[in-house]
C-alpha positions as a printed NumPy array, in Angstrom:
array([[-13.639, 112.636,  15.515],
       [-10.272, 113.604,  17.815],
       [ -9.622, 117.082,  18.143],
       [ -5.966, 118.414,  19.644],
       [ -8.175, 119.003,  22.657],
       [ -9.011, 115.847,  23.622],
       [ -7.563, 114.091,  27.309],
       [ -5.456, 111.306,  24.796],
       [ -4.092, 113.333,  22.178],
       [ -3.419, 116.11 ,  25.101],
       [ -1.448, 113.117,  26.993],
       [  0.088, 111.924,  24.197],
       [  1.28 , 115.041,  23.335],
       [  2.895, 115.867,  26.83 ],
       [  4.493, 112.238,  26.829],
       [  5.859, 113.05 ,  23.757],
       [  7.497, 116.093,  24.965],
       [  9.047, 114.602,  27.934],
       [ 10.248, 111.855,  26.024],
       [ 12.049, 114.545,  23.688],
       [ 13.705, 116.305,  26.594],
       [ 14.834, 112.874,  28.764],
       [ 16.35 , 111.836,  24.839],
       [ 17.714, 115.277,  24.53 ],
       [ 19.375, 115.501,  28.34 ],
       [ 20.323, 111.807,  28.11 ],
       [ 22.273, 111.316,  25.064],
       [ 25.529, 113.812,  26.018],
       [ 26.003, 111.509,  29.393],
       [ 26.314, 108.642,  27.359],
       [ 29.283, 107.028,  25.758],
       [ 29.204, 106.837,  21.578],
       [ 28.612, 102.349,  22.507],
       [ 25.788, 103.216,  25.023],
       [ 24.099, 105.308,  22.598],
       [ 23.889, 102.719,  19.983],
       [ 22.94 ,  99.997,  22.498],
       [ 20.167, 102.176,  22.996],
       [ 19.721, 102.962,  20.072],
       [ 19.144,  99.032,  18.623],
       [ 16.611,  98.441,  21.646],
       [ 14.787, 101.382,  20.028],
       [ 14.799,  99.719,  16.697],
       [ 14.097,  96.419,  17.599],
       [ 11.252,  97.722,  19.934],
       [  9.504, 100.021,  17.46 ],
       [ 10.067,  97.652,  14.257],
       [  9.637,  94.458,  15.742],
       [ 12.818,  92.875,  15.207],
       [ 14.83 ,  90.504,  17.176],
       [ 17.224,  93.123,  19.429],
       [ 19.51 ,  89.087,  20.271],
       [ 20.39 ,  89.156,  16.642],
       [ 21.346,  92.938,  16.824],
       [ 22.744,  92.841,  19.698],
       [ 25.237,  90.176,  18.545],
       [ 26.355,  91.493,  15.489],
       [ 26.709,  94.652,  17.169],
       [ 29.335,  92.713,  19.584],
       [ 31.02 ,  90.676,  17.069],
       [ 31.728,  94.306,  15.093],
       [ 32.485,  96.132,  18.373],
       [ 34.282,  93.376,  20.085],
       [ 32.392,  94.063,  23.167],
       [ 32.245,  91.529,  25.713],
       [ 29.621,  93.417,  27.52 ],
       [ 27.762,  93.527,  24.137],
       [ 27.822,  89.731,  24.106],
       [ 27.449,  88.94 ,  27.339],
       [ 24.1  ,  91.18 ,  27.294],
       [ 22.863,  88.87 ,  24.113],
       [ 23.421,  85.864,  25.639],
       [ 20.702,  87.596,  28.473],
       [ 18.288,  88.517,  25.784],
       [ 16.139,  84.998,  26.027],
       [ 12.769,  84.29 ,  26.81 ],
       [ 10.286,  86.63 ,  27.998],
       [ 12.667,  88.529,  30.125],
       [ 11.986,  92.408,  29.23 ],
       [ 15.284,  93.891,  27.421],
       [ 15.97 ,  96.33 ,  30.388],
       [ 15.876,  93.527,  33.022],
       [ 18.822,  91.993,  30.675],
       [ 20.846,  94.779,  31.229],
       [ 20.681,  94.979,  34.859],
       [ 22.327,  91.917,  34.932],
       [ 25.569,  93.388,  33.384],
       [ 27.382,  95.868,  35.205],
       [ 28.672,  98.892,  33.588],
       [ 26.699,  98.089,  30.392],
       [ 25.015, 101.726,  30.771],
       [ 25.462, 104.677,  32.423],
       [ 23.724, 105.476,  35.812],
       [ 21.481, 108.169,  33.959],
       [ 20.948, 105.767,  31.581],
       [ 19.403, 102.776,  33.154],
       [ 17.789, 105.727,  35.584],
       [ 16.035, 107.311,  32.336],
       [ 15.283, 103.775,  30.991],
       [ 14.122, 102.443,  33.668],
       [ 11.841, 105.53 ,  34.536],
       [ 10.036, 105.468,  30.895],
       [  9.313, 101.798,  31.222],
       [  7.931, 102.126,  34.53 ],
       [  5.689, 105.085,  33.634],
       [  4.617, 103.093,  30.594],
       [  6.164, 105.991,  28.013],
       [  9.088, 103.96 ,  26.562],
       [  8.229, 103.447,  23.615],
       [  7.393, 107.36 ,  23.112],
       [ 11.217, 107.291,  24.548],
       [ 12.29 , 105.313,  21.778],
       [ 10.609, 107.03 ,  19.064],
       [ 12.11 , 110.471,  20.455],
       [ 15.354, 108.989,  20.913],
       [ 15.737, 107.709,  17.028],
       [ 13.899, 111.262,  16.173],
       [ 17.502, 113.017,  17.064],
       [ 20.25 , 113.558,  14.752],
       [ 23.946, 112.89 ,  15.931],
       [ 23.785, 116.459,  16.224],
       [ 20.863, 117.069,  18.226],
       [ 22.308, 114.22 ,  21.051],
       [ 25.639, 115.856,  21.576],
       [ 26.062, 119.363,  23.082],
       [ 29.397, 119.254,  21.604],
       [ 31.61 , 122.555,  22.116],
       [ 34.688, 122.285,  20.567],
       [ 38.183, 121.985,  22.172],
       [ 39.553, 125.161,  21.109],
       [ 36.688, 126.424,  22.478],
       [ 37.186, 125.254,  25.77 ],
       [ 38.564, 126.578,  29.264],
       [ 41.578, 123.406,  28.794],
       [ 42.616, 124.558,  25.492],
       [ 42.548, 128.422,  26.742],
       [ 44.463, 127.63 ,  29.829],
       [ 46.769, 125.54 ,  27.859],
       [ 47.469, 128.562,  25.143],
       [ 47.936, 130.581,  28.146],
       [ 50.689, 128.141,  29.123],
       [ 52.252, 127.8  ,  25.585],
       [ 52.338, 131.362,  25.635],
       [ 53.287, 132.119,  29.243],
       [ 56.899, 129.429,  28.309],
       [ 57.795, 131.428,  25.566],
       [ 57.922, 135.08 ,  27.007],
       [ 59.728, 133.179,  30.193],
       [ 61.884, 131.923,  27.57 ],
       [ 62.403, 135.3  ,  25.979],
       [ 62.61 , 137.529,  29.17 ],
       [ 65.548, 134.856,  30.489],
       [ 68.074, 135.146,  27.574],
       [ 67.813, 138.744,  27.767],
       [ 68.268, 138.647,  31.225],
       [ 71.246, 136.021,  31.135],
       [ 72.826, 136.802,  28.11 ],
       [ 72.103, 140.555,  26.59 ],
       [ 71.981, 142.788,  29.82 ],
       [ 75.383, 141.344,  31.07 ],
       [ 76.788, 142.286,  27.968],
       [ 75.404, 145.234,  28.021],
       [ 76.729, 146.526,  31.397],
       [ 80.062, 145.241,  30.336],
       [ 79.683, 147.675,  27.528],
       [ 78.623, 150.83 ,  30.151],
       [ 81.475, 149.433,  32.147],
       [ 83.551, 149.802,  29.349],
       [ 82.383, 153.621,  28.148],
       [ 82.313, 154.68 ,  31.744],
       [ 78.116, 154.915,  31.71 ],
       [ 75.808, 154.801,  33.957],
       [ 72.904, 152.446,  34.011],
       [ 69.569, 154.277,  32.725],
       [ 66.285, 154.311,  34.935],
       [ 64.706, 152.158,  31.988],
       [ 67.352, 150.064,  32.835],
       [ 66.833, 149.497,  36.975],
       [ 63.593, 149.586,  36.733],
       [ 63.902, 146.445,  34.252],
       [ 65.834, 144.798,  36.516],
       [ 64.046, 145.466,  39.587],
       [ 60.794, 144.119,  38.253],
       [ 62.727, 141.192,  37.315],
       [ 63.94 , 140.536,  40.457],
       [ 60.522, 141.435,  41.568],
       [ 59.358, 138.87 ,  39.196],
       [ 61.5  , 135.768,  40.349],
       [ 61.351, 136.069,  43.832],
       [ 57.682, 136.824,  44.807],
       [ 55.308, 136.398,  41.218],
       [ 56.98 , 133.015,  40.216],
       [ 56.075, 131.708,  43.649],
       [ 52.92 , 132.818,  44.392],
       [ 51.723, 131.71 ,  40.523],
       [ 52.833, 128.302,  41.444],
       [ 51.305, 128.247,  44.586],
       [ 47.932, 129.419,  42.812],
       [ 48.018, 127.037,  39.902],
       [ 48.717, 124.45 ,  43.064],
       [ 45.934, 125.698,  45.1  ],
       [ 43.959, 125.716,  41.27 ],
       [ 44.815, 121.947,  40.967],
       [ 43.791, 120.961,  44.155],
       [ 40.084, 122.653,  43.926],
       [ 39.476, 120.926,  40.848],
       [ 40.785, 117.147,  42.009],
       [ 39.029, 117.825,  44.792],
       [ 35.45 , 119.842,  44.278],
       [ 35.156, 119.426,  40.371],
       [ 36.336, 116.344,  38.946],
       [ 34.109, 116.395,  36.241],
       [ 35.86 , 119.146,  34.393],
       [ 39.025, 117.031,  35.041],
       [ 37.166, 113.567,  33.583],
       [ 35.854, 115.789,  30.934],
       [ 39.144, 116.998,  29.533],
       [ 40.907, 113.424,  29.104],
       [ 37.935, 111.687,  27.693],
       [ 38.887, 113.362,  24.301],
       [ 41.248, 111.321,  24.151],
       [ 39.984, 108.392,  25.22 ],
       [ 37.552, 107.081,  21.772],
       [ 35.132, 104.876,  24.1  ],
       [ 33.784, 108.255,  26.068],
       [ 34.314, 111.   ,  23.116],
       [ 32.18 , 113.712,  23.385],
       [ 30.843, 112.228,  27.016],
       [ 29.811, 114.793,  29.215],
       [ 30.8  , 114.31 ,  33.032],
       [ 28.214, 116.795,  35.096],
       [ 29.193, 118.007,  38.749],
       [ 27.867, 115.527,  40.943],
       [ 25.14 , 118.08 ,  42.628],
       [ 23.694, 118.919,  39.219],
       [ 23.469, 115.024,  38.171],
       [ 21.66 , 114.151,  41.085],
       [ 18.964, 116.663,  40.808],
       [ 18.367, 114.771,  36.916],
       [ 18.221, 111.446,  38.056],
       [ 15.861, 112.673,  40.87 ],
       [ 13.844, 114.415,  37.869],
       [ 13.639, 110.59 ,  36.19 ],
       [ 13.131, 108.807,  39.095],
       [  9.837, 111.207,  39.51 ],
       [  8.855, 110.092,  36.109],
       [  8.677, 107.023,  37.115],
       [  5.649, 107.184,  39.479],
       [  3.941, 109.73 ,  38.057],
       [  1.396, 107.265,  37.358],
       [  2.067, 105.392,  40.062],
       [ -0.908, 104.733,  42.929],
       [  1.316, 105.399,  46.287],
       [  0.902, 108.66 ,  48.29 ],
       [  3.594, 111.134,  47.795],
       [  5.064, 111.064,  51.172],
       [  5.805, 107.302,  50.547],
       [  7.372, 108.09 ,  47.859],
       [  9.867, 110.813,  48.302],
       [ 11.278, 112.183,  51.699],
       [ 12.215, 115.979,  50.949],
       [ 14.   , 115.766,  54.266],
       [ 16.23 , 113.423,  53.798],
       [ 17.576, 115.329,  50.471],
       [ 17.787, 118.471,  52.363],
       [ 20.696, 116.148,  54.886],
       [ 22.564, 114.989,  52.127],
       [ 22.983, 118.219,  50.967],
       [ 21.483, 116.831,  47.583],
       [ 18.955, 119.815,  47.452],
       [ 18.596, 123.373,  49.572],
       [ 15.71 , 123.629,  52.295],
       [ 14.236, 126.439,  49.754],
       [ 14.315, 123.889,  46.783],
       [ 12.582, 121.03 ,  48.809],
       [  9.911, 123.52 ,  50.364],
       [  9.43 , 124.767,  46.53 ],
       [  9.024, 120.703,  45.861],
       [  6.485, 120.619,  48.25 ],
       [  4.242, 122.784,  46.946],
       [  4.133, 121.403,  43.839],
       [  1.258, 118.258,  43.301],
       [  1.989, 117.131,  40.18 ],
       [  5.148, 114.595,  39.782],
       [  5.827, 115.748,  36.159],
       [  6.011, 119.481,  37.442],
       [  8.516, 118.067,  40.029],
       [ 10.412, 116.268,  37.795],
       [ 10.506, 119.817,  34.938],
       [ 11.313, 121.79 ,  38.382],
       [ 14.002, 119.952,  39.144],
       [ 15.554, 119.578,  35.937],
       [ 15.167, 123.478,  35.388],
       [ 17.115, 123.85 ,  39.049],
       [ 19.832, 121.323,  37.738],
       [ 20.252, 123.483,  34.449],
       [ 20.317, 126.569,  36.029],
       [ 23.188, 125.255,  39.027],
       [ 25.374, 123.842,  36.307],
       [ 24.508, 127.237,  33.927],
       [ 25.301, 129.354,  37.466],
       [ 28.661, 127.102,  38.308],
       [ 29.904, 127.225,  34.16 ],
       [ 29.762, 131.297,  34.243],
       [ 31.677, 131.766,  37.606],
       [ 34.509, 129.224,  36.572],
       [ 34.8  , 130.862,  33.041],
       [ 34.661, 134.396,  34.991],
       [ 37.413, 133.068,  36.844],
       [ 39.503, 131.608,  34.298],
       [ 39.69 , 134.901,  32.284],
       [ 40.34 , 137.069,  34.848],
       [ 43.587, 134.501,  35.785],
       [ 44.156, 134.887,  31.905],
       [ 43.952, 138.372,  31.449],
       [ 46.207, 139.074,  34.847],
       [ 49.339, 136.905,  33.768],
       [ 48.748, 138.462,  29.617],
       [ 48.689, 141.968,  31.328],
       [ 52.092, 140.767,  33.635],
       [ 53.772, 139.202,  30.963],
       [ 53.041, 142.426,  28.426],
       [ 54.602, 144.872,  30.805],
       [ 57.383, 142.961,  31.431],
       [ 58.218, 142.358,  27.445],
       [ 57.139, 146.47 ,  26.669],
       [ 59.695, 147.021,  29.46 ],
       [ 62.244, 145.004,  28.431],
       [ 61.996, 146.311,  24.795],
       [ 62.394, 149.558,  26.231],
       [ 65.6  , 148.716,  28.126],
       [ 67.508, 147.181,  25.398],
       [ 66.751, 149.902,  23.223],
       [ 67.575, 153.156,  25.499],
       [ 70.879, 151.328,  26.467],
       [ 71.574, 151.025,  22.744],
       [ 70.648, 154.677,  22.025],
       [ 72.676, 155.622,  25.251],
       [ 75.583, 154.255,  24.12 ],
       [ 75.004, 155.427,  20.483],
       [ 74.991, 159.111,  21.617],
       [ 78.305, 158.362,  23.777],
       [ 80.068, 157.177,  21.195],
       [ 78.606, 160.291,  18.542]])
């Protein structure tokens, strides 16, 4: 009789839990129509139906050409995931990477059978949009227009009044008053440009170094890549690497064959400390969790500086904009009071 200690049910087990974590790391890269290719190539594999006939009701609903021209592929003996290839842009990189990996290592169908095991939940690290740096940023904005708008008719309309009251009663202008106007003058000529250059400078960094957060904001509103997660291109290479390990872990070829550290280390795809750590290591599966843990922790590492970053921006132009309303409050009301007491 099998006992949880036996060399099967141990590998079985272990299979079974890298299966769960490739489903689990998979699915949020994945558009909603990749996920249910996916999804009927699971079904058909693991309850033996015919994934053509799926496949092209699933294109006559969707109305996807890709759909159909991927059906028209599914004939003969041809394996499912050799179909595919032959359609570009049918599936994500990590997703014919993943695929390809558990079919290779003989552990799709464990894939499949992890893959329907998750709820629409479980698939999607879904945060929502209120939630986000965008929407905070854009609050910041919303908020930011309306003080501006506030602080400018005082400034254009109520203060000259104002001092054509004092000129009128023979007063002198308060300290409340010039200091008011100072900072506002203050204000226009040196904080309104160097904001603008900052939220230039701010633009450029992310067009430039991290698109992803970019792609990842406009896919909400784009329904064929909701809830699509776009990863910075140094954490995404470190997961494919971590499937394309998978893939010849049972494999017969020597390691050095198989990977070259080195040439990782040139591309600037992993640090000299990373690949010496992957050196170390003999097994391909602890590669594979090493390098998946590394990717986490980068994009984990990269996540808290930007959100440190976006809140101290935040709370620096609240804390500007509060002064300058307190201050202006104060000024309209001691050059009321002043002239009340002149006039008592």
């Amino acid at each position: 009789m099998a006992t949880i200690s036996d060399p099967l049910n141990e590998s079985m087990t272990r299979q079974r839990m890298i299966s769960d974590q490739s489903a689990r790391e998979l699915a949020p890269l994945m558009t909603p129509n990749q996920r249910a290719l996916v999804s009927l190539m699971a079904t058909a594999e693991l309850h033996q139906l015919d994934l053509r006939n799926l496949v092209e009701g699933y294109a006559i609903e969707t109305k996807s050409a890709k759909a159909k021209e991927f059906a028209d592929l599914l004939q003969g003996d041809s394996h499912p995931l050799q179909a595919a290839k032959q359609v570009p842009g049918l599936f994500s990189k990590p997703c014919e990477t993943a695929l390809n990996s558990a079919y290779a290592n003989g552990s799709l169908t464990s894939f499949y059978r992890s893959w329907l095991a998750q709820t629409v939940d479980d698939r999607t690290i879904w945060t929502r949009h209120e939630d986000t740096h965008a929407a905070a940023l854009g609050r910041l904005g919303l908020r930011t227009a309306i003080c501006l708008w506030f602080i400018s008719v005082i400034l254009l309309y109520i203060i000259p009044e104002h001092q054509k009251m004092y000129e009128e009663f023979g007063l002198e202008a308060n300290t409340t008053m010039r200091m008011f106007l100072t900072f506002s003058n203050w204000f226009a000529r040196i904080f309104v440009p160097v904001m603008s250059l900052c939220l230039m400078i701010f633009g450029i960094y992310i067009i430039g170094f991290r698109r992803s957060i970019l792609q990842n904001y406009f896919q909400r509103w784009l329904p064929g890549s909701w809830r699509q997660i776009n990863l910075p291109r140094s954490v995404m290479r470190r997961k494919l690497m971590a499937w394309d390990l998978l893939a010849f872990d049972g494999g017969n070829k020597p390691e050095d064959e198989i990977v070259d550290w080195e040439s990782f280390v040139k591309s600037r795809d992993l640090s000299s400390r990373e690949a010496a750590s992957m050196k170390d290591v003999s097994s391909m599966e602890t590669k594979a969790w090493l390098l998946r843990n590394m990717a986490d922790r980068k994009h984990e590492i990269r996540k808290s500086r930007f959100a440190i970053g976006v809140h101290l921006f935040i709370y620096f132009v609240q804390a500007v904009l509060g002064i300058f309303i307190i201050l202006a409050t104060f000024t309209i009301f001691s050059m009321l009071l002043k002239m009340m007491r002149s006039l008592a």
